[in-house]
Every structure is written in C-alpha cells, then in structure tokens.
GUNU-312462 format. One record per residue: residue in three letters; x, y, z of N, C-alpha, C, O in turn. Coordinates in Angstrom, 2 decimals. Layout:
BEGIN
<pt ala; <X; Y; Z>; <X; Y; Z>; <X; Y; Z>; <X; Y; Z>>
...
//
This chain:
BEGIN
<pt unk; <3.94; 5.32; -4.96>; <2.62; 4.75; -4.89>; <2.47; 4.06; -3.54>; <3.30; 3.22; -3.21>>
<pt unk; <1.30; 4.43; -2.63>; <1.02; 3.74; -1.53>; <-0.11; 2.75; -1.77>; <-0.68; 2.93; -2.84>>
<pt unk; <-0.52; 1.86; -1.10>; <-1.50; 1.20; -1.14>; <-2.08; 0.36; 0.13>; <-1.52; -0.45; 0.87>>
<pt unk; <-3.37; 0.82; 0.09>; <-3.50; 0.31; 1.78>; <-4.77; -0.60; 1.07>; <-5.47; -0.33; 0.10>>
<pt unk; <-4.76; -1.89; 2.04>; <-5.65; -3.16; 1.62>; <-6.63; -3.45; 2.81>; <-6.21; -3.57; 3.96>>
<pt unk; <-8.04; -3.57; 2.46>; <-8.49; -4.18; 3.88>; <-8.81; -5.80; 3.47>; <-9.62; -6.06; 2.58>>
<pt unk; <-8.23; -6.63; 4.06>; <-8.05; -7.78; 3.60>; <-9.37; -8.64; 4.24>; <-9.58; -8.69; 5.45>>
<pt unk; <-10.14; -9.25; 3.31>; <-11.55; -9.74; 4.26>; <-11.45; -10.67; 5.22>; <-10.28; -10.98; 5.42>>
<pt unk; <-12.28; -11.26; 5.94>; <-12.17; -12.42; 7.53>; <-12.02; -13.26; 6.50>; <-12.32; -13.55; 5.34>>
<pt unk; <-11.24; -13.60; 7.71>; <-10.62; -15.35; 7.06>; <-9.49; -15.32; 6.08>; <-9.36; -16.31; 5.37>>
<pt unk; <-8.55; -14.22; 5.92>; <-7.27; -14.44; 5.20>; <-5.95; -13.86; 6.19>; <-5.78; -12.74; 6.66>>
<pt unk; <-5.25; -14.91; 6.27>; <-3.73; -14.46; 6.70>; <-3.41; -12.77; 6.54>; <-4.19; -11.83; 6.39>>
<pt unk; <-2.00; -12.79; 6.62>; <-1.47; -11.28; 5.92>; <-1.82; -11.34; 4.84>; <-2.55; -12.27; 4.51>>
<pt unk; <-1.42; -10.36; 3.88>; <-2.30; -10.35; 2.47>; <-0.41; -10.32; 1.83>; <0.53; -9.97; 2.53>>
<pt unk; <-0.32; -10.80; 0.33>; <0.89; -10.22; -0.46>; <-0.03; -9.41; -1.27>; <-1.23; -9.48; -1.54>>
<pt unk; <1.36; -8.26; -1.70>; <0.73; -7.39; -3.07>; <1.47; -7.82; -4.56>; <2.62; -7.44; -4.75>>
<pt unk; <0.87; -8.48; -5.43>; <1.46; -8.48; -6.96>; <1.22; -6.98; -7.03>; <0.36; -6.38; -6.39>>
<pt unk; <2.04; -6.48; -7.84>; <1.92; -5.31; -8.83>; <2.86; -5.28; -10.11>; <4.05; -5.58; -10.15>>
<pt unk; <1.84; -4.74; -11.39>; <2.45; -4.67; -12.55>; <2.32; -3.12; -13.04>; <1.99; -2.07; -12.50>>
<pt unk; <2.77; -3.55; -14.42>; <2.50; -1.87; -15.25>; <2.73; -2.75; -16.80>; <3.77; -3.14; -17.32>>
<pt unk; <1.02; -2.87; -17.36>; <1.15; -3.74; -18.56>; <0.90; -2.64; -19.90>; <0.79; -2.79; -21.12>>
<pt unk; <0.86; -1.28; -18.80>; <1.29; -0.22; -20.02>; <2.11; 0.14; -20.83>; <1.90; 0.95; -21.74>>
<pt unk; <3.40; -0.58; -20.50>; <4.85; -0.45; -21.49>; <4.73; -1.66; -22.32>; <3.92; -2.58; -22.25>>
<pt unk; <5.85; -1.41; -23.22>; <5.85; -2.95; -24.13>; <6.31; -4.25; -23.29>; <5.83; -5.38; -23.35>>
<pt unk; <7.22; -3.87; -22.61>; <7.58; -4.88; -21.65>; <7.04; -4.90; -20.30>; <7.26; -3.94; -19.57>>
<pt unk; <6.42; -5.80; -19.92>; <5.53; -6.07; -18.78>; <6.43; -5.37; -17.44>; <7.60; -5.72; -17.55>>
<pt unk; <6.30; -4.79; -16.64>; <7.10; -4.06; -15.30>; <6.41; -5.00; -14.29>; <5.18; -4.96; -14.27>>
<pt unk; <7.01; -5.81; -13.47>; <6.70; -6.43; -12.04>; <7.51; -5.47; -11.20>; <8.68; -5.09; -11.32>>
<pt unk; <6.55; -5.18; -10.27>; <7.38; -5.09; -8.96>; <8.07; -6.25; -7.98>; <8.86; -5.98; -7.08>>
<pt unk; <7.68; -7.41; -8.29>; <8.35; -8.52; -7.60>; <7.43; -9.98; -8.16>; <6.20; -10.01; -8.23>>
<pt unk; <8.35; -11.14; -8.52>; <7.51; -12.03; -9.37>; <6.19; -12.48; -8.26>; <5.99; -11.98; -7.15>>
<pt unk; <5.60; -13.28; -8.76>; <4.12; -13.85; -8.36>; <4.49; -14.47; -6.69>; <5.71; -14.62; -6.59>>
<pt unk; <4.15; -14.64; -6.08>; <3.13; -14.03; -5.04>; <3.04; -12.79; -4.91>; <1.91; -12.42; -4.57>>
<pt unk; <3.72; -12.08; -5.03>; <4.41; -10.93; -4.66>; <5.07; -10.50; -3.17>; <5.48; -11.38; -2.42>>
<pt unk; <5.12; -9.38; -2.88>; <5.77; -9.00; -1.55>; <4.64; -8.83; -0.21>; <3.45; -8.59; -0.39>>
<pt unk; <5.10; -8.96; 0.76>; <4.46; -9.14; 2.30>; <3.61; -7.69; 2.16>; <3.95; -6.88; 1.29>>
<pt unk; <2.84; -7.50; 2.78>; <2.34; -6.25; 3.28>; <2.36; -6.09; 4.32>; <2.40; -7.12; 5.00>>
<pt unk; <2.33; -4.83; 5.01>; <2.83; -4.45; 6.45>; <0.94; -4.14; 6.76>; <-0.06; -3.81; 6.12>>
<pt unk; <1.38; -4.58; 8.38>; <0.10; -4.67; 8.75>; <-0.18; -3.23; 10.01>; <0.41; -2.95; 11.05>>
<pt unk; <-1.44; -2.53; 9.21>; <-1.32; -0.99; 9.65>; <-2.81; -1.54; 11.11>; <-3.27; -0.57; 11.70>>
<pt unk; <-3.33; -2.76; 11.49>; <-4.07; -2.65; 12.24>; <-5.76; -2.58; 11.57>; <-6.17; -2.08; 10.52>>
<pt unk; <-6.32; -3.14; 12.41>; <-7.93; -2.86; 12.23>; <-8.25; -3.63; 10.54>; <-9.16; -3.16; 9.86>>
<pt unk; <-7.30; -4.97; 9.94>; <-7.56; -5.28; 9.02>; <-7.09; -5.06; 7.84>; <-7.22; -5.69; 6.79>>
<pt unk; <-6.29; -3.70; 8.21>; <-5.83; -2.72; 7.08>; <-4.31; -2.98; 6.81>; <-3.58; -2.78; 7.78>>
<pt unk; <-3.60; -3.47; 5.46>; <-2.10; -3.70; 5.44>; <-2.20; -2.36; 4.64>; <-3.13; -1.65; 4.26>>
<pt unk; <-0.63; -2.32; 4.55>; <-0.15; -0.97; 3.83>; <1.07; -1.76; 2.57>; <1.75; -2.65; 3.08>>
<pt unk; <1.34; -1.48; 1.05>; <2.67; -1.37; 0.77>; <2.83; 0.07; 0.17>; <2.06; 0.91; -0.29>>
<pt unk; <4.04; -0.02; 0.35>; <4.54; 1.52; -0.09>; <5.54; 0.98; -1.78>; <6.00; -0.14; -1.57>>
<pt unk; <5.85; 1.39; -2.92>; <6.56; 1.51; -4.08>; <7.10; 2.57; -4.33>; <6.95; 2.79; -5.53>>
<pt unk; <7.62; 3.30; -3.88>; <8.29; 4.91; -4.10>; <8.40; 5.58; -4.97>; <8.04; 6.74; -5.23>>
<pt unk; <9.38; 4.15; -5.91>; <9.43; 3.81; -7.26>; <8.12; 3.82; -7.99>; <8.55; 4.19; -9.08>>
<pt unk; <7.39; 3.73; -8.09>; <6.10; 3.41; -8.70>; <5.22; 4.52; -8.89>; <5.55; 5.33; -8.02>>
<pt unk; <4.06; 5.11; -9.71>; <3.60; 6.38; -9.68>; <1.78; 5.81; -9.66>; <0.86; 6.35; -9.06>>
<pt unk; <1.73; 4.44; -10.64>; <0.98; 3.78; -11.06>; <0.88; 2.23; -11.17>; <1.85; 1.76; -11.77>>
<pt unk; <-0.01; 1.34; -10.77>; <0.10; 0.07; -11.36>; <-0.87; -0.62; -11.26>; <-1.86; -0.04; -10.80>>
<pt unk; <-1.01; -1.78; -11.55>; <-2.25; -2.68; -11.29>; <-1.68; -3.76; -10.01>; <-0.58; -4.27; -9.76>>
<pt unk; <-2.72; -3.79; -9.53>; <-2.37; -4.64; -7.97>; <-3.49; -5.74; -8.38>; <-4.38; -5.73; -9.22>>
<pt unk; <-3.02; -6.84; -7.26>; <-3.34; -8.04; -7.15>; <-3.26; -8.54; -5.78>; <-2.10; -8.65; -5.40>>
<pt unk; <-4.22; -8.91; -4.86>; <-3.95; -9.07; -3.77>; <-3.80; -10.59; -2.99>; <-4.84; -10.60; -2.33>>
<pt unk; <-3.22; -11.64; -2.74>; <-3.34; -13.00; -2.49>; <-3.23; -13.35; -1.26>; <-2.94; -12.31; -0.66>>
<pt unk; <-3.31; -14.32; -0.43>; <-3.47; -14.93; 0.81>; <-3.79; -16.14; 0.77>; <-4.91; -16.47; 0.38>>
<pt unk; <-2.63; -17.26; 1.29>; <-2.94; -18.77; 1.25>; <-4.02; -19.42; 0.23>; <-4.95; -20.12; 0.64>>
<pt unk; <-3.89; -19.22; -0.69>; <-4.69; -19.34; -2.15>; <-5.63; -18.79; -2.49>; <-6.30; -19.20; -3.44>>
<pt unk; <-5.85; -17.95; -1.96>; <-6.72; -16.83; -2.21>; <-6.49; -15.56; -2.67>; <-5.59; -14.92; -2.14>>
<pt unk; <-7.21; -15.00; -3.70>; <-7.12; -13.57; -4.86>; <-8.10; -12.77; -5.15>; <-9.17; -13.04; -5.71>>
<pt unk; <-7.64; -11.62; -4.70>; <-8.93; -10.18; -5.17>; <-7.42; -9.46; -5.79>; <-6.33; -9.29; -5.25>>
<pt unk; <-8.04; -9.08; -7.49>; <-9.06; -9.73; -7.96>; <-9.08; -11.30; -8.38>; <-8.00; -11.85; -8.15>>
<pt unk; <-10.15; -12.22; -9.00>; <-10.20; -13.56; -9.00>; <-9.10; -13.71; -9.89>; <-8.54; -12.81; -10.51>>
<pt unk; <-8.78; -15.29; -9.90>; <-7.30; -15.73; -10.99>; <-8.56; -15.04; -12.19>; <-9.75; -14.75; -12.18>>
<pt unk; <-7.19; -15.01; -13.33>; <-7.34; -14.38; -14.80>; <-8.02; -12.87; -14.64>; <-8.43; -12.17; -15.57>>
<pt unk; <-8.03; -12.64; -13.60>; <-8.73; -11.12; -13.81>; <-7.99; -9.95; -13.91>; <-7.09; -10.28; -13.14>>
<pt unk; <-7.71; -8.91; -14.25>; <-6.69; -7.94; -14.41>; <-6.64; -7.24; -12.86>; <-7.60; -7.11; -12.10>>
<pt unk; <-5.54; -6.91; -12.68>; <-5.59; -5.95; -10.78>; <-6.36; -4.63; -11.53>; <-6.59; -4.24; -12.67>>
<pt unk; <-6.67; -4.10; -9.69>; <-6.85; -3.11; -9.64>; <-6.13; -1.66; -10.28>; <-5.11; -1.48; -9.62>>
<pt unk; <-6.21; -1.03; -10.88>; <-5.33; -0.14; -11.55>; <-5.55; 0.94; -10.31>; <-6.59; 1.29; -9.74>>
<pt unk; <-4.12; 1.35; -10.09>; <-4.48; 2.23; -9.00>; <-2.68; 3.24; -9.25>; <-1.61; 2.81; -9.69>>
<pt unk; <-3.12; 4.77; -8.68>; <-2.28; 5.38; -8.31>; <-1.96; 6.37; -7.18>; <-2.68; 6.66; -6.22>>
<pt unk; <-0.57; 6.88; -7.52>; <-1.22; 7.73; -6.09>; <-1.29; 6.81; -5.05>; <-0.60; 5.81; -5.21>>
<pt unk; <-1.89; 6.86; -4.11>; <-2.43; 6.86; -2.77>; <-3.61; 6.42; -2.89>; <-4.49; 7.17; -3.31>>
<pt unk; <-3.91; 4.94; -2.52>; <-5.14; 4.57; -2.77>; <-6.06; 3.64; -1.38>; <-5.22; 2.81; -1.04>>
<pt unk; <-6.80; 3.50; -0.85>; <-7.71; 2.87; -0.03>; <-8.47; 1.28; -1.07>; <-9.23; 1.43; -2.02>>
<pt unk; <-8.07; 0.14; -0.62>; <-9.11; -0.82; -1.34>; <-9.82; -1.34; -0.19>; <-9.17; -1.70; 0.79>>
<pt unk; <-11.20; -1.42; -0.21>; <-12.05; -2.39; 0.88>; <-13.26; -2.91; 0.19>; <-14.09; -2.23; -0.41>>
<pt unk; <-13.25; -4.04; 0.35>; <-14.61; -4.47; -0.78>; <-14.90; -4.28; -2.05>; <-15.95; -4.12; -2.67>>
<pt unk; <-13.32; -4.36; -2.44>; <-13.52; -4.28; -4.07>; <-13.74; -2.54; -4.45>; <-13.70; -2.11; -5.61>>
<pt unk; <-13.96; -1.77; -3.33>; <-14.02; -0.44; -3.78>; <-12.57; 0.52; -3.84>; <-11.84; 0.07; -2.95>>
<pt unk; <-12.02; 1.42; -4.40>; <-10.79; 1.69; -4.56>; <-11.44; 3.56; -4.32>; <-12.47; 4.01; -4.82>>
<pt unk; <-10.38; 4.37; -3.38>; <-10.85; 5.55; -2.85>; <-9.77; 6.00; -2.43>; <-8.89; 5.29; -1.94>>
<pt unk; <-9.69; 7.64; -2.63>; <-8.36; 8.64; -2.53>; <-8.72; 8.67; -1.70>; <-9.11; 9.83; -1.73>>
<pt unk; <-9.15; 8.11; -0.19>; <-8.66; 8.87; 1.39>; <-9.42; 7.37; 1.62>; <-9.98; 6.52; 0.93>>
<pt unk; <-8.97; 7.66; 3.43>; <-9.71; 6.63; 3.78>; <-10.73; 6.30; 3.63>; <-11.42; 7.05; 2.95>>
<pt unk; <-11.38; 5.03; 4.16>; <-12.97; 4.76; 3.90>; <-13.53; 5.23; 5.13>; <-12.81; 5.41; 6.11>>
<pt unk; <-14.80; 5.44; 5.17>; <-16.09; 5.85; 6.07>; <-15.37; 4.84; 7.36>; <-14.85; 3.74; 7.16>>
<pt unk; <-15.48; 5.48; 8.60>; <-15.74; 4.51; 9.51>; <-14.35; 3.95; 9.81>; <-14.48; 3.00; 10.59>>
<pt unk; <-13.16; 4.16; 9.52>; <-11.98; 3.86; 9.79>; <-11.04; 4.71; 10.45>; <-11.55; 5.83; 10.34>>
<pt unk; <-10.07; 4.82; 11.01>; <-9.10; 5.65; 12.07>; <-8.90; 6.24; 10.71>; <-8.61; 5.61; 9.70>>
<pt unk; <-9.17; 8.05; 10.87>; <-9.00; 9.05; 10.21>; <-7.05; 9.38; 10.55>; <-6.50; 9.59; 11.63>>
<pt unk; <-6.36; 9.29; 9.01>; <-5.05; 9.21; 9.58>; <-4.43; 11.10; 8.44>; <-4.93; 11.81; 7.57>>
<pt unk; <-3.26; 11.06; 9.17>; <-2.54; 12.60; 8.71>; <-1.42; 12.03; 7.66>; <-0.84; 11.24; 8.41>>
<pt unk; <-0.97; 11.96; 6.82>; <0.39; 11.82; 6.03>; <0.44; 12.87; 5.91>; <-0.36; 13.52; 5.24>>
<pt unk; <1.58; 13.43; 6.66>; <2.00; 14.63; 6.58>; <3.60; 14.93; 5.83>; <3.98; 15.86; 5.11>>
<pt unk; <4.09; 14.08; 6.18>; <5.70; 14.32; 5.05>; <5.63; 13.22; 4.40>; <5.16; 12.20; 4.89>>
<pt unk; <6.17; 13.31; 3.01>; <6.20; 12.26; 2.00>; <7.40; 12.77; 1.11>; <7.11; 13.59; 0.24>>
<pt unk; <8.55; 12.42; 1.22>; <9.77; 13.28; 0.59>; <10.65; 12.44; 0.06>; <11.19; 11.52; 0.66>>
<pt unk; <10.82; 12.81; -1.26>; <12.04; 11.98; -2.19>; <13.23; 13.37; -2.40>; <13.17; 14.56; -2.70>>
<pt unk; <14.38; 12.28; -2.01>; <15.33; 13.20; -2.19>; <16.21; 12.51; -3.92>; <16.65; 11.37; -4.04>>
<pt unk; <16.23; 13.42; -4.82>; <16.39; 12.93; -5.97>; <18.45; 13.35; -6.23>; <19.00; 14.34; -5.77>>
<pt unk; <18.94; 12.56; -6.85>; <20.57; 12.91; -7.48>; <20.49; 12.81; -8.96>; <20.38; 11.60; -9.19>>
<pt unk; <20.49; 13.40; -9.96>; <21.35; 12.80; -11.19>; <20.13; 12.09; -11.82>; <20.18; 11.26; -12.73>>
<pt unk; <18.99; 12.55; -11.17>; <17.13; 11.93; -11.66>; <17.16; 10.77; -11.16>; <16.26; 10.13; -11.72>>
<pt unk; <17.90; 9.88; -10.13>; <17.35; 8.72; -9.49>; <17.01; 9.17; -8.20>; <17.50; 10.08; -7.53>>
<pt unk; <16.08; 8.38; -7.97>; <15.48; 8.68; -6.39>; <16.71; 7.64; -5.14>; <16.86; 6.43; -4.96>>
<pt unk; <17.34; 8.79; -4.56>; <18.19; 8.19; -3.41>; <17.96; 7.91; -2.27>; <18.72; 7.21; -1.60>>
<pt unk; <16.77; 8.46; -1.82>; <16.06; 8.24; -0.51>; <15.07; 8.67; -0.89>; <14.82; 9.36; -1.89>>
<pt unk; <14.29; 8.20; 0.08>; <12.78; 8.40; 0.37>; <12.35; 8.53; 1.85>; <12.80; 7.60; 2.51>>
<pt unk; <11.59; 9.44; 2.59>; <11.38; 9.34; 3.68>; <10.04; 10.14; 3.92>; <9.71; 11.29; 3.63>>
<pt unk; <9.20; 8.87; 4.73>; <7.97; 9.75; 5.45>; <7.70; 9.28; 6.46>; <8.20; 8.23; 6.87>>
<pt unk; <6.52; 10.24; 7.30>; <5.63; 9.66; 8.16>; <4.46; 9.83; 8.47>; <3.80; 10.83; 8.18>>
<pt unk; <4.14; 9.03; 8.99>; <3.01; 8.42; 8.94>; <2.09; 8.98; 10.67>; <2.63; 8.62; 11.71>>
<pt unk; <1.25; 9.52; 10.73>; <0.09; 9.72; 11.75>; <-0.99; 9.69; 12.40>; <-1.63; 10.73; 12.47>>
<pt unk; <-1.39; 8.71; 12.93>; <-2.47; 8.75; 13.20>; <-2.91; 9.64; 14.38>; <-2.32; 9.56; 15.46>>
<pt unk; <-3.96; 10.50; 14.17>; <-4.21; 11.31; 15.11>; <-5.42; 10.55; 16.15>; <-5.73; 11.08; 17.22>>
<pt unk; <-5.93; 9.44; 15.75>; <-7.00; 8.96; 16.73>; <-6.24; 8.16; 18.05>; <-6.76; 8.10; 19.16>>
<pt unk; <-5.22; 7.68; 17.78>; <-4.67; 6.87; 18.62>; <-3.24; 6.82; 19.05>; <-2.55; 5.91; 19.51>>
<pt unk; <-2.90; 8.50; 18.69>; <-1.70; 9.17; 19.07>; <-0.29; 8.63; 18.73>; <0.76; 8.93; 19.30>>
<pt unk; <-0.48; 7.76; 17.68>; <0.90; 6.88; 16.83>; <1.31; 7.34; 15.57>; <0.55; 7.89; 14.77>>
<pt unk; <2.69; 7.09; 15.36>; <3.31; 7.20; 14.30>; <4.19; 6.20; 13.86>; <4.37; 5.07; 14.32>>
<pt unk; <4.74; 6.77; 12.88>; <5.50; 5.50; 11.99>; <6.09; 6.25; 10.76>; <5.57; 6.81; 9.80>>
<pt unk; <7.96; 5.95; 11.36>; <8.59; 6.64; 10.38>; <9.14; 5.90; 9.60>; <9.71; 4.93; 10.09>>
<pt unk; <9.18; 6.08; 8.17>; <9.89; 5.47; 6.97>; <9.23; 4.03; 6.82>; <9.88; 3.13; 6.29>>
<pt unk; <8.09; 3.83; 7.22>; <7.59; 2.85; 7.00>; <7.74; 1.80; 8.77>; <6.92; 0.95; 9.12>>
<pt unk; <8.71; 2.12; 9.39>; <9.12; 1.42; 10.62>; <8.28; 1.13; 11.44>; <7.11; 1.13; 11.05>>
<pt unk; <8.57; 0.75; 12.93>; <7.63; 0.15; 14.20>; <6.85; 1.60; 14.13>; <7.25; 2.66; 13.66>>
<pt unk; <5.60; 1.27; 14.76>; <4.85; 1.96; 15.09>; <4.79; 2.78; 16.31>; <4.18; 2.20; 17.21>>
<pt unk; <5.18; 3.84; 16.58>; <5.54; 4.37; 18.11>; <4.27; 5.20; 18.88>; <3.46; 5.79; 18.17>>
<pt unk; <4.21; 5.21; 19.44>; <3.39; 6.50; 20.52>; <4.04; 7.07; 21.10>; <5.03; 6.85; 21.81>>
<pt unk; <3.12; 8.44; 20.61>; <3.57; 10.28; 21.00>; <3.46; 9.94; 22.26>; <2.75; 9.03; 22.69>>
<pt unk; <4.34; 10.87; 23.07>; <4.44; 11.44; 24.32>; <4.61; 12.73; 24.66>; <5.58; 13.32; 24.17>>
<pt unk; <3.76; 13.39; 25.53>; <3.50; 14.69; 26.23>; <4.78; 15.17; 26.58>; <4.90; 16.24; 27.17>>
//
C-alpha cells in the first residue's frame, strides 16, 4: 500500500496512523502518532506499507488531524492520492504527472523478503529508488 498526502498550509511534515479494524483484533501499523512521512515535494508526502494491501489512514501534524479526532481514517488501498479530503487512483489534476514503473516483492516460504521499487518523475527528470534520496537522470 502506497499513500501520498497533500498536507494543507500551515502544517509541519505530516505522520501517517494506519489501521485495519477489519479483523477481530485491531492491526496498527505503528502506535498513535504514527510514522514520519517522506516528503515527495510540492506539498506532497509519500508512505509506503509493503506489508499492507488495505487500511484506514489518519493524518496528524503538531496537533492537528484529517480526518478530525473521533472520526474514522480514510479507508484506502492500493495506491492512493489524498488532497482535500478527496482520495484518487492517480495523481490529482494539476500536479507533476509521475511513472511507477517497477514495484516488486520478492516472496520465500509466503513472507515478503524484499521489496524494491522506483519511483519517476518524468517532469523533472528524477528518481528515487527503494524509497531513497531523490536523484537526477543524466544524459
């Protein structure tokens, strides 16, 4: 599960809560605040869960929450875009049009042992492997 956030003016980095309150026993991906999000530029953080297929997200920043306290997250899977409360399989209108072109789990014995992708942006000639620094192509 990927998840890219556009976090509104006026909030720090953003953390991601994520759950799965579909089993009997509640699934966190990491207790309350949750984990950092990586910052993809132009507003936009990214987390990646590999592990994950599905969940509900929660997004926070120096006391601040989309969605509001007591409200359930976003249920999201897959590969998802959030900006303004709207949730969308590709990017949104008006944003650096990007390529994910490899996305590869290498599986043993049915656990996932690696994971490896990357990441492209074709507007501004950068990439980013396995999640890492962000580099620029060269001729």
């Amino acid at each position: 599960m990927t998840v890219h956030f556009y976090k509104p003016s006026g909030w720090g980095a953003p953390n991601i809560y994520y759950y799965d309150d579909s089993v009997t026993l509640l699934r966190e991906g990491s207790a309350w605040p949750g984990v950092a999000m990586q910052d993809e530029g132009n507003g936009c953080y990214v987390y990646r869960a590999p592990d994950w297929t599905q969940a509900k997200v929660i997004f926070n920043s120096s006391g601040n929450q989309i969605p509001g306290s007591q409200m359930p997250g976003y249920a999201v899977s897959g590969e998802r875009w959030i900006k303004e409360g709207r949730i969308t399989h590709k990017i949104p209108m008006g944003q650096n049009r990007r390529l994910r072109s490899i996305n590869r789990k290498e599986h043993s014995k049915g656990i996932v042992r690696r994971s490896r992708s990357i990441d492209i942006d074709v507007d501004s000639g950068t990439y980013r492997l396995n999640g890492g620094l962000l580099l620029q192509t060269t001729n």
